[in-house]
Backbone and ligand atoms as CSV (ligand in chain L), in Angstrom:
chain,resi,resn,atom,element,x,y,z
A,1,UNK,N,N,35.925,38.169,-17.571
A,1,UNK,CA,C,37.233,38.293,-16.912
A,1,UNK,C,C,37.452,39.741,-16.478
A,2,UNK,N,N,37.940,40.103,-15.228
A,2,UNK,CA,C,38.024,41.303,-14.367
A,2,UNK,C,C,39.811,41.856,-14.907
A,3,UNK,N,N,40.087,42.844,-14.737
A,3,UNK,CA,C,41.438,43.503,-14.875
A,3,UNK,C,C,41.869,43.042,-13.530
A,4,UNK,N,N,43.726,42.342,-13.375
A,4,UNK,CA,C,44.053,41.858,-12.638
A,4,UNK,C,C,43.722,42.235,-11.231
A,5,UNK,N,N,44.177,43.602,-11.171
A,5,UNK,CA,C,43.868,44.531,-10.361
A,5,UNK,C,C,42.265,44.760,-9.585
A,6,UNK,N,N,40.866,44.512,-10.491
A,6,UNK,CA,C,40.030,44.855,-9.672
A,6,UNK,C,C,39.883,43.625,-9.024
A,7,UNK,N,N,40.354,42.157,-9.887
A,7,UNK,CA,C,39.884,40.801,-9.319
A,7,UNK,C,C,40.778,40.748,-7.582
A,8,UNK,N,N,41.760,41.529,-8.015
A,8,UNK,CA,C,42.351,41.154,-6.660
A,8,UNK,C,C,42.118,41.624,-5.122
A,9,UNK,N,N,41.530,43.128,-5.696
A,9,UNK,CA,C,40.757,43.824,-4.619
A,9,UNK,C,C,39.709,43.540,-4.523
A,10,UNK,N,N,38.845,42.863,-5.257
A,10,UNK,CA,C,37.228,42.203,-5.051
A,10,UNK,C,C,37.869,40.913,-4.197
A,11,UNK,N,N,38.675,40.296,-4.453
A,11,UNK,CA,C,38.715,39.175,-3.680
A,11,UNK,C,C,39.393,39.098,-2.121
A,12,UNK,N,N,40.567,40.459,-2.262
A,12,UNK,CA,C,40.878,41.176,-1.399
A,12,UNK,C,C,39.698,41.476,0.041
A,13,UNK,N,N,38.171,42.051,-0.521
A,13,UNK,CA,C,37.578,42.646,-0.003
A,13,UNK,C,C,36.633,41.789,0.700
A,14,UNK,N,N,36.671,40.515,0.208
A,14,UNK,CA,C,36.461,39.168,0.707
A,14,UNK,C,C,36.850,38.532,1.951
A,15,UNK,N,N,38.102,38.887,2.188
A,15,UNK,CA,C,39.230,38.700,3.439
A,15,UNK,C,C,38.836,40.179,4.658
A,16,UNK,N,N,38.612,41.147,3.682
A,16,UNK,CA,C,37.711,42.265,4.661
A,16,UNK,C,C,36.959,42.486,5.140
A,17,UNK,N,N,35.865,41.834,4.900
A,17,UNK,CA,C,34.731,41.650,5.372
A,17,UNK,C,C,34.419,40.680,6.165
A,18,UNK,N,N,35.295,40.143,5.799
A,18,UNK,CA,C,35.126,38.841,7.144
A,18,UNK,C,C,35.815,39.065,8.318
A,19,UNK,N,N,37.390,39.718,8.251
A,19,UNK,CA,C,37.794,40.900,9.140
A,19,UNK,C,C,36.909,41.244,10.072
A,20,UNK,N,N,35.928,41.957,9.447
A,20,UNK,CA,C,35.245,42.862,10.074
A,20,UNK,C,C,34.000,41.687,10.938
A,21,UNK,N,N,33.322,41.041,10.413
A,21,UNK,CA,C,32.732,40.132,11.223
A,21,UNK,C,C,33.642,39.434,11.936
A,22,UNK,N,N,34.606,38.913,12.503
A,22,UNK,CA,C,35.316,38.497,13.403
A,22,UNK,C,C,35.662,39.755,14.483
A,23,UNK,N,N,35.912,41.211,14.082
A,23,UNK,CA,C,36.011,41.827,15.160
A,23,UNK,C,C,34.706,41.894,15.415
A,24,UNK,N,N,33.567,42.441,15.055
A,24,UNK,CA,C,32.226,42.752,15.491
A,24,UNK,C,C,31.932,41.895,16.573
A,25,UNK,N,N,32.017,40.231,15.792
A,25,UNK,CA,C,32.138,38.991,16.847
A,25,UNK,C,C,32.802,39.298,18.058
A,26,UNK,N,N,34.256,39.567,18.562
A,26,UNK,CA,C,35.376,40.123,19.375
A,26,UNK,C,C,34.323,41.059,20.309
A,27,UNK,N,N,33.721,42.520,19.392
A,27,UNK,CA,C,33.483,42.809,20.656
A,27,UNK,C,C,31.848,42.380,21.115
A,28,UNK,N,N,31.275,42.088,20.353
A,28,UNK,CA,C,30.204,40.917,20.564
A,28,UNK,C,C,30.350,40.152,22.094
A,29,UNK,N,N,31.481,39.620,22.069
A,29,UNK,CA,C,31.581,38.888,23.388
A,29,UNK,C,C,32.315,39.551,24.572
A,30,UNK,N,N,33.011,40.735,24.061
A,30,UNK,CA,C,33.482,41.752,25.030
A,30,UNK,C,C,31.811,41.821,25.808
A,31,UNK,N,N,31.255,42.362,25.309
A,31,UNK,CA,C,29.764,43.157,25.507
A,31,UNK,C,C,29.078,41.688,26.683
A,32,UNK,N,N,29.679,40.584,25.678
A,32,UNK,CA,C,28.437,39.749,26.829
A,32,UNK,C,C,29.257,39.267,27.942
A,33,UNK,N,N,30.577,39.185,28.181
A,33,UNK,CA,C,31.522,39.195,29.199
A,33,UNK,C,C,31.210,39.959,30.361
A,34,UNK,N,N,30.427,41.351,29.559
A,34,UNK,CA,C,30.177,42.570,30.844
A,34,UNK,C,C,28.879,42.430,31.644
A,35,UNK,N,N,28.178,41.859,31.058
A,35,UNK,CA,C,27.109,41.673,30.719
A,35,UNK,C,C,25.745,42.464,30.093
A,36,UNK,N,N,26.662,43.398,29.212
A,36,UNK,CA,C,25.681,44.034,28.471
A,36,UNK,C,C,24.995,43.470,27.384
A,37,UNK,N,N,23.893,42.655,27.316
A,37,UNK,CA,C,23.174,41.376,26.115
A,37,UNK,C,C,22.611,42.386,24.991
A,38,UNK,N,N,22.317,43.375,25.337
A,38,UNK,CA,C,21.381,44.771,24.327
A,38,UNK,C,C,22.753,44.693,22.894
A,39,UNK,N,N,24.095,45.497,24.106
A,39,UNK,CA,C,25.235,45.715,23.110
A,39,UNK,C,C,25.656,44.342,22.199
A,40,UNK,N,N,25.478,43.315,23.165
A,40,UNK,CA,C,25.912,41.923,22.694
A,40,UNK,C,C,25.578,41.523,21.530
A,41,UNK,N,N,24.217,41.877,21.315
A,41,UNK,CA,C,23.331,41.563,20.285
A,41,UNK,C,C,23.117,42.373,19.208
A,42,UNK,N,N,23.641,43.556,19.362
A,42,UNK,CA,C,23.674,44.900,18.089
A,42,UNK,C,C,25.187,44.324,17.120
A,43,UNK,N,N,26.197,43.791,18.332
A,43,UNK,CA,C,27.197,43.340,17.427
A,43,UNK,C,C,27.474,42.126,16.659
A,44,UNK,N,N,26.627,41.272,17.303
A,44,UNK,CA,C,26.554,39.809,16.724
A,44,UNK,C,C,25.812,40.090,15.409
A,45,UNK,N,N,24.766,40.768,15.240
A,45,UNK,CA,C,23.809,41.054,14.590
A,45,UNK,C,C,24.906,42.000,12.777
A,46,UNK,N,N,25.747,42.567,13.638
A,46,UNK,CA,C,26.912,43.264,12.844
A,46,UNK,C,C,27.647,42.139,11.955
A,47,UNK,N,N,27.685,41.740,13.076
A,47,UNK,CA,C,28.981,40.456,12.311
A,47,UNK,C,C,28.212,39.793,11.383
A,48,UNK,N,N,26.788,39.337,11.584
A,48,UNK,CA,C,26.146,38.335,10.583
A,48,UNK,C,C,26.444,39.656,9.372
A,49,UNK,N,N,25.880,40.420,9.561
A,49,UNK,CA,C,25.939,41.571,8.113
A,49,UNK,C,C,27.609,41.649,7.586
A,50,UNK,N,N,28.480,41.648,8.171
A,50,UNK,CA,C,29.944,41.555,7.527
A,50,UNK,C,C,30.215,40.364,6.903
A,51,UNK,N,N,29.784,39.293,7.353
A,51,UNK,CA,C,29.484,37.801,6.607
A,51,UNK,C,C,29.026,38.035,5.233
A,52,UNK,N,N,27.959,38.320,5.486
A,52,UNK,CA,C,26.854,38.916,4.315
A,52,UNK,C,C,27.589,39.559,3.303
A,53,UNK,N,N,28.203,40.633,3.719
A,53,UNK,CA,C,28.973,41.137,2.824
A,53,UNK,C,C,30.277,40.609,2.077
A,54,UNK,N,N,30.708,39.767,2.549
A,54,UNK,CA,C,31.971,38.835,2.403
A,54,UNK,C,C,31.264,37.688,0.807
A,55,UNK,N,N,30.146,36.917,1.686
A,55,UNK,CA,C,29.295,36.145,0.374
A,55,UNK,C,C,29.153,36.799,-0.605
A,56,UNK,N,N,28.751,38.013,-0.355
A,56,UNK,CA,C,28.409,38.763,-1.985
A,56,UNK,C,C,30.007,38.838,-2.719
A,57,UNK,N,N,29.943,39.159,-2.257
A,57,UNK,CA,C,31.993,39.691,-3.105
A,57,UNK,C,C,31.876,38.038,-3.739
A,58,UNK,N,N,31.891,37.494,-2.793
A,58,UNK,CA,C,32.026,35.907,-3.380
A,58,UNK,C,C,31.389,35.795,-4.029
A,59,UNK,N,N,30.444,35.435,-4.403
A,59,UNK,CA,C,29.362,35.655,-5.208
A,59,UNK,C,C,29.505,36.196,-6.504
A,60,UNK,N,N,30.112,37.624,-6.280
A,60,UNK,CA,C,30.075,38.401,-7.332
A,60,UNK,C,C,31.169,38.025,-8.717
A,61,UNK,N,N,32.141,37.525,-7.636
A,61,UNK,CA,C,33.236,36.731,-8.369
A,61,UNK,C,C,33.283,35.578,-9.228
A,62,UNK,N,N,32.608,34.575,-8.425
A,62,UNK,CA,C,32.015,33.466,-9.013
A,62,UNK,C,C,30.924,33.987,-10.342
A,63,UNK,N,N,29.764,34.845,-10.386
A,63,UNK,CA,C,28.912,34.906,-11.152
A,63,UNK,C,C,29.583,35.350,-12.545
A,64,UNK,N,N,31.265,35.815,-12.147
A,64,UNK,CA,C,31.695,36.376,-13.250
A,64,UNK,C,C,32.804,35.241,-13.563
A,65,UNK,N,N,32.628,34.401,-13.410
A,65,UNK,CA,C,33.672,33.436,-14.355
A,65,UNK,C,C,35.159,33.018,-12.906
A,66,UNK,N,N,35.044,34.451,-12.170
A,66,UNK,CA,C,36.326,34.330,-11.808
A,66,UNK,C,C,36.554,33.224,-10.499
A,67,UNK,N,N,38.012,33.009,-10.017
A,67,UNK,CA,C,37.634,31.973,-9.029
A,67,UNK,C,C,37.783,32.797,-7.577
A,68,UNK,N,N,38.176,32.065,-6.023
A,68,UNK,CA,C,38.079,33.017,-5.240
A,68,UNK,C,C,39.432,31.972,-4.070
A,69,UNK,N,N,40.101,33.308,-4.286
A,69,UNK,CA,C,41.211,32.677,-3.134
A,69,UNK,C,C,40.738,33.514,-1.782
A,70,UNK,N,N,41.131,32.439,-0.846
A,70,UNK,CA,C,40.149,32.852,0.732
A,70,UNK,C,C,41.942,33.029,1.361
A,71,UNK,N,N,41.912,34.227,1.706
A,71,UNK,CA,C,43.575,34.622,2.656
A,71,UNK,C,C,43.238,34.840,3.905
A,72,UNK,N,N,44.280,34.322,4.955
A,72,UNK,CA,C,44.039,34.344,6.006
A,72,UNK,C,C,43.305,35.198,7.038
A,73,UNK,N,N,42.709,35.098,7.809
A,73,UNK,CA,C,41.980,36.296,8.433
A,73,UNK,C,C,42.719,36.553,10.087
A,74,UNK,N,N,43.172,37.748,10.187
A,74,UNK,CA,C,43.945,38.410,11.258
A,74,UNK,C,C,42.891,38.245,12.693
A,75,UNK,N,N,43.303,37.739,13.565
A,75,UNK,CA,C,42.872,38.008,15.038
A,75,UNK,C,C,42.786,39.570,15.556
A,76,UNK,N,N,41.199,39.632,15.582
A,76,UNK,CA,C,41.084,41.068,16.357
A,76,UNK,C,C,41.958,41.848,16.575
A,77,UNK,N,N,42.555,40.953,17.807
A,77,UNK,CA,C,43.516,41.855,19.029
A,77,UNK,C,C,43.309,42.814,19.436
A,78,UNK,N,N,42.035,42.997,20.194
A,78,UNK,CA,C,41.634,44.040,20.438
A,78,UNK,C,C,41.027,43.955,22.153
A,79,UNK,N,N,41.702,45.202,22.429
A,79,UNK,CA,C,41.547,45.039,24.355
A,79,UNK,C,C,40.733,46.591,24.078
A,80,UNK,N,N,40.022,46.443,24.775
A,80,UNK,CA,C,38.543,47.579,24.957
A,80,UNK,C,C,38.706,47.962,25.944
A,81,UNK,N,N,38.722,49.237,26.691
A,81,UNK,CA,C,39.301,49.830,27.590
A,81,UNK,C,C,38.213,50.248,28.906
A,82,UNK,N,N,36.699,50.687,27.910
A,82,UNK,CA,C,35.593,51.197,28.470
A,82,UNK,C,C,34.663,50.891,28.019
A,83,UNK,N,N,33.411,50.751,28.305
A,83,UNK,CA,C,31.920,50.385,27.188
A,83,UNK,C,C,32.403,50.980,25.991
A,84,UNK,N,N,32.776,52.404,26.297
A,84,UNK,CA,C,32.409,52.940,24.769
A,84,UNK,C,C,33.482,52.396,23.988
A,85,UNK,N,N,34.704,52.075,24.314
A,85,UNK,CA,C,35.800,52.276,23.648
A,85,UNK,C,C,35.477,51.431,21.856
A,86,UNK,N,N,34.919,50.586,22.358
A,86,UNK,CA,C,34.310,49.707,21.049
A,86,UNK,C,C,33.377,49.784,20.096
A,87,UNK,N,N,32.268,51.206,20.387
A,87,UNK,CA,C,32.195,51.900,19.768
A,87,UNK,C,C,33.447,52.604,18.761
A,88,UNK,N,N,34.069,53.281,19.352
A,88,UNK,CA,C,35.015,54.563,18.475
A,88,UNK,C,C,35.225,53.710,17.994
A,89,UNK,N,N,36.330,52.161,18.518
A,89,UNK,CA,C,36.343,51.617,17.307
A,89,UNK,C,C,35.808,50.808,15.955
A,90,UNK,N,N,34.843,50.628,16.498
A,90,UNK,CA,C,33.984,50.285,15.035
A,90,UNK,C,C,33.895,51.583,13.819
A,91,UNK,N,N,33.507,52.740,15.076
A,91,UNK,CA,C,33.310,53.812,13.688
A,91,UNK,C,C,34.615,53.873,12.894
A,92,UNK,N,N,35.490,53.947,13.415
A,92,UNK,CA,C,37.289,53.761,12.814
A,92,UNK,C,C,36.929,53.178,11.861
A,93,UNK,N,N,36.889,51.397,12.503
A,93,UNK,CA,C,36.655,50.683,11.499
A,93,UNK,C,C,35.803,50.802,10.478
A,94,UNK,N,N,35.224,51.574,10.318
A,94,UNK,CA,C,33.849,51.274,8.657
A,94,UNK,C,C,34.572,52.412,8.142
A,95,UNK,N,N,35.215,53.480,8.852
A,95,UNK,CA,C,35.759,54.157,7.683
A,95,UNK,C,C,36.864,54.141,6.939
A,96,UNK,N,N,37.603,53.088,7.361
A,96,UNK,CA,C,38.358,51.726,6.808
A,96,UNK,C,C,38.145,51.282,6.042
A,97,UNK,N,N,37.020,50.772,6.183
A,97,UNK,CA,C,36.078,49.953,5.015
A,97,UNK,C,C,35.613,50.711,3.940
A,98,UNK,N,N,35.316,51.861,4.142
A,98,UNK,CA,C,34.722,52.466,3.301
A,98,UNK,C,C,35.864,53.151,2.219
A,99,UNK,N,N,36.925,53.259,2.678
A,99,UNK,CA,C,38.041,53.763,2.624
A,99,UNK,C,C,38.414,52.544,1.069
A,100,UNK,N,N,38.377,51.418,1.669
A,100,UNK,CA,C,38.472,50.303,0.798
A,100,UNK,C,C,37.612,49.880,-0.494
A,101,UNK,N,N,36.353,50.230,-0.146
A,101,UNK,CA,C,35.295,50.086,-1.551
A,101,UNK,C,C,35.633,50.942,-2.233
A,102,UNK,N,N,36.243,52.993,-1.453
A,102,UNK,CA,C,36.365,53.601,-2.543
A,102,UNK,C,C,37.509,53.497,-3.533
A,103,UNK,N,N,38.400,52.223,-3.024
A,103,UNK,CA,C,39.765,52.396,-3.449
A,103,UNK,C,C,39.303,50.982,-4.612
A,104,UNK,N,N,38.519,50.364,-4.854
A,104,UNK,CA,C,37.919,49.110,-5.749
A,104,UNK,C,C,37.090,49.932,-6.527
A,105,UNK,N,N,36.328,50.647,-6.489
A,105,UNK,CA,C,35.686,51.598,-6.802
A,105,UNK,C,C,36.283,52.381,-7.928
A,106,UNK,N,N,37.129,53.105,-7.678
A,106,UNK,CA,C,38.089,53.721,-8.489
A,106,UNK,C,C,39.187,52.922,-9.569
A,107,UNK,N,N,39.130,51.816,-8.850
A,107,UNK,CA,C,40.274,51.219,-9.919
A,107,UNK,C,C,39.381,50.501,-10.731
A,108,UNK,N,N,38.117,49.967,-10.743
A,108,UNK,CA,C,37.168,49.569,-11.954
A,108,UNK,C,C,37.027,51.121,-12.669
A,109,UNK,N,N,36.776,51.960,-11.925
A,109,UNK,CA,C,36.691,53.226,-12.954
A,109,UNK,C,C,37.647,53.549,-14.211
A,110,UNK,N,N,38.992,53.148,-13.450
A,110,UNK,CA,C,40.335,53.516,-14.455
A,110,UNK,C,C,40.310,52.469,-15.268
A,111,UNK,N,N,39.510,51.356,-15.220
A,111,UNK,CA,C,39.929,50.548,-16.420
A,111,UNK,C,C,38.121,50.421,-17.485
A,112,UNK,N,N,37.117,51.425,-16.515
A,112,UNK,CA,C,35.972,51.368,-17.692
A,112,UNK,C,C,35.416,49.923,-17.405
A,113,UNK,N,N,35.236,49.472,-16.104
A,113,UNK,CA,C,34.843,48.598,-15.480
A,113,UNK,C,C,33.246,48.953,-14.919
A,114,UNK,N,N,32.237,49.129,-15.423
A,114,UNK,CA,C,31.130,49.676,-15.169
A,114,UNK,C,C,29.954,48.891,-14.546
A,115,UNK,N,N,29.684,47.181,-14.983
A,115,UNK,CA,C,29.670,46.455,-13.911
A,115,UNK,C,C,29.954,46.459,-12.479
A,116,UNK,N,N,31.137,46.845,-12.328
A,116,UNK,CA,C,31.908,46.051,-11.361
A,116,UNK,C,C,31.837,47.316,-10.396
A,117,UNK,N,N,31.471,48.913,-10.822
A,117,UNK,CA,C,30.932,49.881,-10.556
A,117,UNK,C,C,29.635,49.628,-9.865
A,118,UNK,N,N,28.544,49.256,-10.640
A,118,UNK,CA,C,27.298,49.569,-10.566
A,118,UNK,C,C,27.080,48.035,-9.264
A,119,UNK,N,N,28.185,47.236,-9.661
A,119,UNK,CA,C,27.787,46.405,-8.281
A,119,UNK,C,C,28.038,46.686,-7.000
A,120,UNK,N,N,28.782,47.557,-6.803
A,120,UNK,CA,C,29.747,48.495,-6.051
A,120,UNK,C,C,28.658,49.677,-5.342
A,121,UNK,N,N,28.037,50.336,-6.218
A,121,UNK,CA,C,27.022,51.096,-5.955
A,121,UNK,C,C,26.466,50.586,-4.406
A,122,UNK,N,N,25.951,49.610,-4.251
A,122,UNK,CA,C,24.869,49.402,-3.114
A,122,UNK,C,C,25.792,49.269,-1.811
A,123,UNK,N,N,27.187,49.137,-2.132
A,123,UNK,CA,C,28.232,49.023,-1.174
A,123,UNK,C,C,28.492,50.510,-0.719
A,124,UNK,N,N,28.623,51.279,-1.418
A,124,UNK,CA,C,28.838,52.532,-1.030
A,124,UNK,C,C,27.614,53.135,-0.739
A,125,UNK,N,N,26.534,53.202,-0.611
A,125,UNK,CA,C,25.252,53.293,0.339
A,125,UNK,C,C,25.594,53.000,1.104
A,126,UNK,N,N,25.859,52.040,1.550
A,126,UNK,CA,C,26.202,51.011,2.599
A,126,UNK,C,C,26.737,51.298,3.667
A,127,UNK,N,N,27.915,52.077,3.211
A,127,UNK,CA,C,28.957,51.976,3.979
A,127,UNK,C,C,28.565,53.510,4.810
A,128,UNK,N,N,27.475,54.203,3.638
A,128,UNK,CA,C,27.313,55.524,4.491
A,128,UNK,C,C,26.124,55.129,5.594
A,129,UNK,N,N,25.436,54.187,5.564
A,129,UNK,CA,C,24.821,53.903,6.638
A,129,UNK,C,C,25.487,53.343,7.803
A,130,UNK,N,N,26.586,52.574,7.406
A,130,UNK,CA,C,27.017,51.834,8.619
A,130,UNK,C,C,28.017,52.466,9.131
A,131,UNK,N,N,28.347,53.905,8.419
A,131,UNK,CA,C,29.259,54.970,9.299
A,131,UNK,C,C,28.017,55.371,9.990
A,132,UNK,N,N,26.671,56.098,9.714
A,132,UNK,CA,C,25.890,56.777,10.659
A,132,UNK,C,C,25.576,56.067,11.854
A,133,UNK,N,N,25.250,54.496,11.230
A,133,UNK,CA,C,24.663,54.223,12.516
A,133,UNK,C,C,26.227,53.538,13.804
A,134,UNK,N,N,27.259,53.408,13.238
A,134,UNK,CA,C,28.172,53.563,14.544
A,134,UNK,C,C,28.681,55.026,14.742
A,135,UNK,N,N,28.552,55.628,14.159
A,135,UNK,CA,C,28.779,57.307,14.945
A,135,UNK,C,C,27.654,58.087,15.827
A,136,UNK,N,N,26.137,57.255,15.510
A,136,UNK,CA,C,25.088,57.277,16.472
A,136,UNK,C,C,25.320,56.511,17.423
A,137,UNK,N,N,25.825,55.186,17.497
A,137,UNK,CA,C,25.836,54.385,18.621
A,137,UNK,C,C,26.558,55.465,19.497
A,138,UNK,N,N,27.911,55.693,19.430
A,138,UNK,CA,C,28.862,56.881,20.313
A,138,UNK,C,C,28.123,57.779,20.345
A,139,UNK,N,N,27.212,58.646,19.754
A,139,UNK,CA,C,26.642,59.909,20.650
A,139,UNK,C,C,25.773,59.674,21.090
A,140,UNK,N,N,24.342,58.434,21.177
A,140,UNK,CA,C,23.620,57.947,22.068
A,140,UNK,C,C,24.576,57.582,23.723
A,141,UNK,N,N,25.826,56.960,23.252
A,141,UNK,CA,C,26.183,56.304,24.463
A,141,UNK,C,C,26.619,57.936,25.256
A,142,UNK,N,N,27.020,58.737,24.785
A,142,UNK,CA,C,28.083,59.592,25.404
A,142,UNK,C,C,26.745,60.650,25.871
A,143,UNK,N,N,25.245,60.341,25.512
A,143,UNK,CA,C,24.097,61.244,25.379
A,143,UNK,C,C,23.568,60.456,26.929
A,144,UNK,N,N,23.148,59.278,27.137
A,144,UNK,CA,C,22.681,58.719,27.579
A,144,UNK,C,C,23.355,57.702,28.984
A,145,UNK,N,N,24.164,57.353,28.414
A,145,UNK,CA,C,24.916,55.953,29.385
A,145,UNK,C,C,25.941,56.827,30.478
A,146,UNK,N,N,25.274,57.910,30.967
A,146,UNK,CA,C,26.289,58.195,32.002
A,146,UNK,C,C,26.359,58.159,33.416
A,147,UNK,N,N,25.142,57.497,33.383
A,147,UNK,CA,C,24.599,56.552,34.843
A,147,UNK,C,C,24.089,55.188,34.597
A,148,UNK,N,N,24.310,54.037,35.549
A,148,UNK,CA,C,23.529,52.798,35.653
A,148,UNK,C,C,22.124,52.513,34.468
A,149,UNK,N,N,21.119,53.697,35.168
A,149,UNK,CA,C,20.077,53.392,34.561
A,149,UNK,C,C,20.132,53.736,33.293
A,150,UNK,N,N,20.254,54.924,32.547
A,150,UNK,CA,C,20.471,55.489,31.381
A,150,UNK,C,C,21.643,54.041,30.102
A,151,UNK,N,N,22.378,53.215,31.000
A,151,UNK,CA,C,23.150,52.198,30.332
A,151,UNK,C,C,21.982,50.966,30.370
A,152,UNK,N,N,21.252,51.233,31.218
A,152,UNK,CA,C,20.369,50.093,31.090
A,152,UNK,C,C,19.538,50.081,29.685
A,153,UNK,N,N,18.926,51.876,30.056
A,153,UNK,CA,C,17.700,51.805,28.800
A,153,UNK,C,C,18.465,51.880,27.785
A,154,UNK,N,N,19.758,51.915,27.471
A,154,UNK,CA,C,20.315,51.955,26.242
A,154,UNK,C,C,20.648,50.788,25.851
A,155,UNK,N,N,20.888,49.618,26.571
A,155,UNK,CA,C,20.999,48.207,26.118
A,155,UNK,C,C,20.169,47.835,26.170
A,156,UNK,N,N,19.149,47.990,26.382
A,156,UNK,CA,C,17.539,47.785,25.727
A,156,UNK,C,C,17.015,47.726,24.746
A,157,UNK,N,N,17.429,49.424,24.440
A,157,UNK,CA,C,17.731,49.394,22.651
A,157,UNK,C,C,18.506,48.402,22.010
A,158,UNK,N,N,19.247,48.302,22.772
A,158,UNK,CA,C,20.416,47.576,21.118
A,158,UNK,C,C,19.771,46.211,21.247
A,159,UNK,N,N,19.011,45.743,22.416
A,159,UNK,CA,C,18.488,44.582,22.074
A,159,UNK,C,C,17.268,44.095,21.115
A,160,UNK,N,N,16.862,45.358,21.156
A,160,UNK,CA,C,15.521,45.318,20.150
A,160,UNK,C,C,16.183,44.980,18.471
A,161,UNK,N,N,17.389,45.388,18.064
A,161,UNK,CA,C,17.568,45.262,16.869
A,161,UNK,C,C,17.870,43.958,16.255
A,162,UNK,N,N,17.053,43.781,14.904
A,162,UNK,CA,C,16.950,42.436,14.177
A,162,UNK,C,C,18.152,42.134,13.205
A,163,UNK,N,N,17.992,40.619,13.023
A,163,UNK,CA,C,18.851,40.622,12.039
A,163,UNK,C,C,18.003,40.299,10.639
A,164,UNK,N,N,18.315,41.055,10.126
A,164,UNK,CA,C,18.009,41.299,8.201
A,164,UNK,C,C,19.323,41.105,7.114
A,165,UNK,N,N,18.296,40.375,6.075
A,165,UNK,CA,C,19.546,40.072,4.984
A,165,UNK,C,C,19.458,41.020,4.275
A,166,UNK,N,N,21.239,41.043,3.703
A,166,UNK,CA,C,20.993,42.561,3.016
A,166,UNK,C,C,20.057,42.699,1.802
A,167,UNK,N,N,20.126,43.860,1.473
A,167,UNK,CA,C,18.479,44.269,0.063
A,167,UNK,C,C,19.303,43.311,-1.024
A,168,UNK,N,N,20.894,43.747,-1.073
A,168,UNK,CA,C,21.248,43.593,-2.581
A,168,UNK,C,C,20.529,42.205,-3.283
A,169,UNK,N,N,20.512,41.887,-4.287
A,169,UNK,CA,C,20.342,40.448,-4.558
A,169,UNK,C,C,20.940,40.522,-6.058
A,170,UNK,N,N,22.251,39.476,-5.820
A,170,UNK,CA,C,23.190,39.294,-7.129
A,170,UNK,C,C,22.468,38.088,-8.288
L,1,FEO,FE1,FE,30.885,45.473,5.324
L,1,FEO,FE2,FE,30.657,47.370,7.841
L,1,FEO,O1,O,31.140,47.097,6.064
C-alpha cells in the first residue's frame, strides 16, 4: 500500500501521459495535414512512447496491490501557427512532464518511499532525454529548414526514426 498522496500522483501521472500521447497524436496529424510524413512519423512514434509510459504507471500500480482510476483526458486544443511552432511546444511540454515526475519523486521521498523512488529513477533519465531530443528537434529545424530543400532533408530524417519499447521492464 502507497501513502495516499504518492498513489494519487502515480495514478495522476497515468492521465499524463496519455495527455501527452494524444497531443503528440494532435500534432502528428498537424504534420501529415501539411504534408510533412518525416515530422508525421517522429510524432506518432512519440505518442506510442507516451502510451508506453502511461502502461507502466499502470502497471506499477497494479504490481503493488493498488487499483487504478483512469480520469478524463483533456483535448489538445492546440492550433500550430508554423512548422516549428510544435516543436517549442513539445519542448514546453516535457518540461511539464518532467516538472511532474519531480513533484512524485519528492513526495515518495518525504514519506521514505524508496521503491516508488527507484521506479521513478528510469523516468527521470527519461525525461532528460526527451527534453534533449525536442530541444534538438528546434535547433535542427531553426539550423536547417529555412528553405524548401533543407525542410525536405530534414523530414527525411524524422522519417528514418523507429519505434522501440521502452528499456524499463516492471
Ligand atoms: Fe512520458 Fe515525454 O514524457
Amino acid at each position: 500500500m502507497f501513502n495516499e498522496e504518492v498513489k494519487r500522483l502515480l495514478n495522476e501521472q497515468i492521465n499524463k501521459e496519455f495527455y501527452s500521447a494524444y497531443l503528440y497524436f494532435d500534432m502528428a496529424n498537424y504534420y501529415a495535414d501539411q504534408g510533412l510524413a518525416g515530422f508525421e512519423n517522429w510524432f506518432f512514434i512519440q505518442s506510442q512512447e507516451e502510451r508506453d509510459h502511461a502502461l507502466l504507471f499502470r502497471q506499477y500500480l497494479l504490481d503493488n496491490g493498488e487499483s487504478v482510476e483512469l480520469l478524463e483526458i483533456a483535448a489538445p486544443n492546440t492550433k500550430y501557427e508554423n512548422f516549428k511552432d510544435p516543436l517549442v511546444k513539445a519542448f514546453e511540454h516535457e518540461k511539464l512532464v518532467t516538472a511532474s515526475i519531480n513533484n512524485i519523486y519528492e513526495a515518495a521521498f518525504k514519506v521514505k518511499d524508496f521503491r516508488t523512488m527507484q521506479f521513478l529513477d528510469w523516468f527521470i533519465k527519461e525525461q532528460g532525454e526527451e527534453e534533449k531530443n525536442a530541444e534538438d528537434n528546434i535547433k535542427k529545424f531553426e539550423l536547417f529548414a529555412g528553405d524548401p530543400k533543407g525542410l525536405y532533408m530534414l523530414d527525411n530524417e524524422m522519417k528514418a526514426r523507429v519505434y522501440t519499447a521502452p528499456s524499463l521492464v516492471l
